[in-house]
N, C-alpha and C positions, 0 to 999 in steps of 0.2 A: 367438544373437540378442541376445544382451547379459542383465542383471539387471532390464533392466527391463521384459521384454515380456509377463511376466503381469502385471506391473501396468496395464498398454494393454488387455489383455481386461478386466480388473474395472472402470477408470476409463471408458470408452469412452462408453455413454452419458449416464451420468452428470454426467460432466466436461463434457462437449457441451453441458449446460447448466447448470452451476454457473459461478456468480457465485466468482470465485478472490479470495484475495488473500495473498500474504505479499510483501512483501517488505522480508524481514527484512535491516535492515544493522545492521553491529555495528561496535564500535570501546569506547574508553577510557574510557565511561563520566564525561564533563565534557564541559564548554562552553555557554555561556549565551549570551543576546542574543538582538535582534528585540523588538518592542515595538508598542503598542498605543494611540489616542489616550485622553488624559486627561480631558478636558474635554466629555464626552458629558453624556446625561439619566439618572438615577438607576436602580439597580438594582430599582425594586418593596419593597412591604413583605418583607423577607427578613431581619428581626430586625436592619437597621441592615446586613447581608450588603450589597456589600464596604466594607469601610471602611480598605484599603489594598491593593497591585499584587495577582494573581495571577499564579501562572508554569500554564504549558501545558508539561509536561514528555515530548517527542516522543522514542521510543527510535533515533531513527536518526540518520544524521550529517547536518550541516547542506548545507543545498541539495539533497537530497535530494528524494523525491516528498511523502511526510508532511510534510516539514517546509515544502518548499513553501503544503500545503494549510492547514497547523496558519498558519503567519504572514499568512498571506492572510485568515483571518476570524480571524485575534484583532486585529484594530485595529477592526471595527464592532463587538466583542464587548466589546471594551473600551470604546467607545462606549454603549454600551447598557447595561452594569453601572454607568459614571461608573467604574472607576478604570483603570489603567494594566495591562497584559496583556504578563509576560515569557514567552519562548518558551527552555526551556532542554533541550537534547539530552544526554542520557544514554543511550548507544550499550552494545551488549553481548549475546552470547549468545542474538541473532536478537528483541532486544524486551522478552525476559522482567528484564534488569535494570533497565528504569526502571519497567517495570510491578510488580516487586516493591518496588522503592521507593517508587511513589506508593500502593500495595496497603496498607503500614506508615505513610503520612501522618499527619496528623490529619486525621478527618471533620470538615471545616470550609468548604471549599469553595474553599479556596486552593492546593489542588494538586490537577492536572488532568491526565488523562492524553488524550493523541491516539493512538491506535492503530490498527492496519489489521487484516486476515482473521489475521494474527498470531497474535491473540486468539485464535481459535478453534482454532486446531493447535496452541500452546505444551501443551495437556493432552497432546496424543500424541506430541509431538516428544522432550518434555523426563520423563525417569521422576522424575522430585526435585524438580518445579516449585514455588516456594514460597508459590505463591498459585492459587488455584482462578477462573478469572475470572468465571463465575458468583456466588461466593458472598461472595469478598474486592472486587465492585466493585460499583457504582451507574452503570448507563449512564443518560447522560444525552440523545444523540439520533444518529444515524447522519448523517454530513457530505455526503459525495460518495462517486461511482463512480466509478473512472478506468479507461479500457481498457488494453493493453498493445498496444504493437507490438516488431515483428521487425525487428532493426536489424543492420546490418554496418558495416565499417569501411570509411570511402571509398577506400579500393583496394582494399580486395576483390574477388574476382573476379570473383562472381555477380551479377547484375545484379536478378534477379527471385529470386520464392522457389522458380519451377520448377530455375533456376540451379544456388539455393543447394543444393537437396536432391540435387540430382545432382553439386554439387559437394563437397558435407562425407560424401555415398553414397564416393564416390571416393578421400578424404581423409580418412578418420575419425581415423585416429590421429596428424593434426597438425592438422587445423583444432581451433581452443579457441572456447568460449566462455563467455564471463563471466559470473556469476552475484553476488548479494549477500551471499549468504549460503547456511547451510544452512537450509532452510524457506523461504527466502526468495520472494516471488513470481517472481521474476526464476529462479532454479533451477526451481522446479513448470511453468512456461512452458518453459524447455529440456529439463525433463524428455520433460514431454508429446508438443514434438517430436518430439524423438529417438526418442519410441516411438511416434508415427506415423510415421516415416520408415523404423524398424527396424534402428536405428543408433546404437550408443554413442558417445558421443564425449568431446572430452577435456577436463574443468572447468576454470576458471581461476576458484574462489573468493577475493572480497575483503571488507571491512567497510563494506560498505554501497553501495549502486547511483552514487557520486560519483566515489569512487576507480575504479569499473568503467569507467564512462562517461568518464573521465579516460585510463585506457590503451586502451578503442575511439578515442578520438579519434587516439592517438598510435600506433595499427597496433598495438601490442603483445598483444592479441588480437582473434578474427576477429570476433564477432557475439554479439548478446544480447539479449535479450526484458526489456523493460522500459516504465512505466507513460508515458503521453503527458505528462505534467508534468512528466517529464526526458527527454524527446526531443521533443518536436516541435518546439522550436526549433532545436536541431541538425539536424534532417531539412529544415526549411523553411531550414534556411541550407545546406543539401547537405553538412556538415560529416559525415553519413553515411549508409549507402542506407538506405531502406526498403524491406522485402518484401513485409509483411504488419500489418496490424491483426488483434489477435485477438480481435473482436466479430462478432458476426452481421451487420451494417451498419456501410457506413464510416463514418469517423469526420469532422463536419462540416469541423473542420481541418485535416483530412488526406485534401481529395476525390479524391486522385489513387494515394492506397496503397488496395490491394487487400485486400478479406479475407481470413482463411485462409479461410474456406467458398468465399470466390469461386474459390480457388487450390486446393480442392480436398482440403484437410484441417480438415475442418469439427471436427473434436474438439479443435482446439489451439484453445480458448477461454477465455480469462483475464482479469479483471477484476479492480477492488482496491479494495475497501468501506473507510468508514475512518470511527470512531466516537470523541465522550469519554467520559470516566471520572473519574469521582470514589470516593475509598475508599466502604465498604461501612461504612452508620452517618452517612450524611452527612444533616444534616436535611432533609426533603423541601421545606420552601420555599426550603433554597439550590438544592437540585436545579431547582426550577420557574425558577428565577433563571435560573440559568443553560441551560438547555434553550429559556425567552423568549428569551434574549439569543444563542443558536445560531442561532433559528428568523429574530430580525432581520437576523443577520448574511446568514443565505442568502438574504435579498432584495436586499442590497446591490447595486447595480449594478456596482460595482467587481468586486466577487466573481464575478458571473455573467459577466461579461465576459470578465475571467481564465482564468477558468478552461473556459471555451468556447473562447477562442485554446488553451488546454493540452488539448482532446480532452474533456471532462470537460464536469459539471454538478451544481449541488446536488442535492441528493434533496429531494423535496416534503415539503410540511411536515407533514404525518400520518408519515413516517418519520423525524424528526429529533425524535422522541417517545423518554424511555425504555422505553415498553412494542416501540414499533415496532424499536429497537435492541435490546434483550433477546430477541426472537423473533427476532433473525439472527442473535446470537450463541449461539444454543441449538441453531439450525439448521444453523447452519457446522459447532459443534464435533460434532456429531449425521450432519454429511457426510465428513466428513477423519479422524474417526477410523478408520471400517475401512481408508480408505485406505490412512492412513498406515501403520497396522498391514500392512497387506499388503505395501508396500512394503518395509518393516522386516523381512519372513519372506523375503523374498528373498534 
């Protein structure tokens, strides 16, 4: 039955409704750009805080899902501080390099971390990890939800997910599908699958969901579960199929893709939480700064609109709190560590 199918009896209900998120992409660790307006209304009393740019330093590669979400609310973020907001990607070892290096920053309020469910699995993923994300960080408030859908490549053969699963049932040891990484959401999502279906099949790991999404388009592998702010516009431009949303309810911009519940495998549920971060020691009135200036950003109209075409929404504003984000990263890592362990006993 493959490696993975006691992990399907432990995850089962569980998973069913856990809130997921990794999806870790990795890559070379550089590249900077994206930016933020200058000329907004002051940051609040925050000891003269900011009184030059901030970077938002997002561990994935750019045009990515994060990095999407991180550049969409640092320009009213940046608005709302009064100074300018760079967006700089630090790729690597599924997230944990740019979070160990903003973990070593200075507590100051000028470097800032965007991360996803990441956070919360890098303690089981990684035995050497060089930072504890409880204790090396100061969350500052939880951003957005994104769901995950089930995508193939536009000649694929399957047409539906009943299709698919009768057709990768068939084919296991050539249908591929792509993944971001290890840990990554985009993997935990074919995991899951594959062990609803009861079907190993063949990975085609890359550096981050851009590069994947880049060889779906061009046939080079068959299908992949990844976040609606890097697919739904390729799905609404038919550039490739859709099978499935993996939410309990469809997704408003995607009224015509089916859930997996609706299709009948209600336990492939995936979702991808995504929060900042500031070192640990950072003064509490930059924290408060900058948590006002998240909580403005998610009223933004721009922002909600956005990100409503991408499948998605802010979180309300009692969750865009640090207490509200510390109680999901306590929660997360408090969920994925048996798992992952059990996974790992495999």
């Amino acid at each position: 039955m493959g490696p993975h199918r006691s992990l399907n009896a432990r995850l089962g209900a569980t998973l069913a409704i856990a809130v997921l998120l990794l999806a870790a992409c990795t890559g070379d660790g550089s590249g900077a750009s994206g930016a933020a307006a200058t000329d907004g209304g002051g940051g609040g009393d925050a000891g003269g805080y900011p009184d030059r740019e901030i970077t938002f330093v997002v561990p994935f590669s750019a045009g990515g899902p994060t990095d999407t979400v991180t550049r969409l609310i640092a320009g009213p973020m940046g608005e709302a501080l009064g100074q300018q907001i760079v967006v700089q990607n630090v790729e690597g070892a599924g997230g944990t390099v740019a979070a160990g290096q903003v973990a070593q920053a200075e507590a100051d309020g000028y470097t800032v971390l965007m991360h996803h469910i990441g956070m919360s699995t890098a303690p089981s993923l990684y035995e050497d990890l060089a930072y504890d994300p409880l204790e090396d960080f100061q969350t500052i408030g939880l951003v957005t939800e994104v769901p995950m859908t089930i995508i193939g490549a536009a000649d694929f053969e399957p047409n539906t997910l009943e299709e698919l699963v009768e057709y990768v049932t068939a084919n296991a040891d050539t249908v591929t599908y792509a993944h971001a990484g290890i840990g990554a959401a985009s993997q935990l999502c074919a995991l899951l699958f594959q062990d609803a279906i009861g079907v190993e099949l063949v990975a085609a790991p890359y550096e981050g969901t851009g590069p994947a999404m880049d060889d779906l388009l061009g046939g080079q592998v068959d299908f992949m579960c990844d976040q609606t702010t890097n697919t739904t516009s390729q799905i609404l431009a038919g550039d490739v199929k859709a099978y499935a949303v993996t939410t309990p309810e469809r997704v408003e911009s995607l009224p015509d893709v089916p859930t997996t519940e609706e299709e009948g495998f209600g336990e492939v549920q995936v979702g991808v939480w995504h929060g900042l971060y500031v070192p640990a020691g950072t003064p509490d009135e930059i924290v408060q700064a900058l948590t006002a200036a998240l909580q403005e950003a998610l009223t933004d109209e721009n922002v909600i609109e956005t990100l409503a075409g991408l499948g998605a929404a802010p979180v309300s504003e009692d969750q865009a709190t640090p207490e509200a984000h510390t109680q999901r990263l306590q929660e997360q890592i408090d969920l994925w560590r048996p798992i992952i362990e059990a996974a790992s006993a495999e």
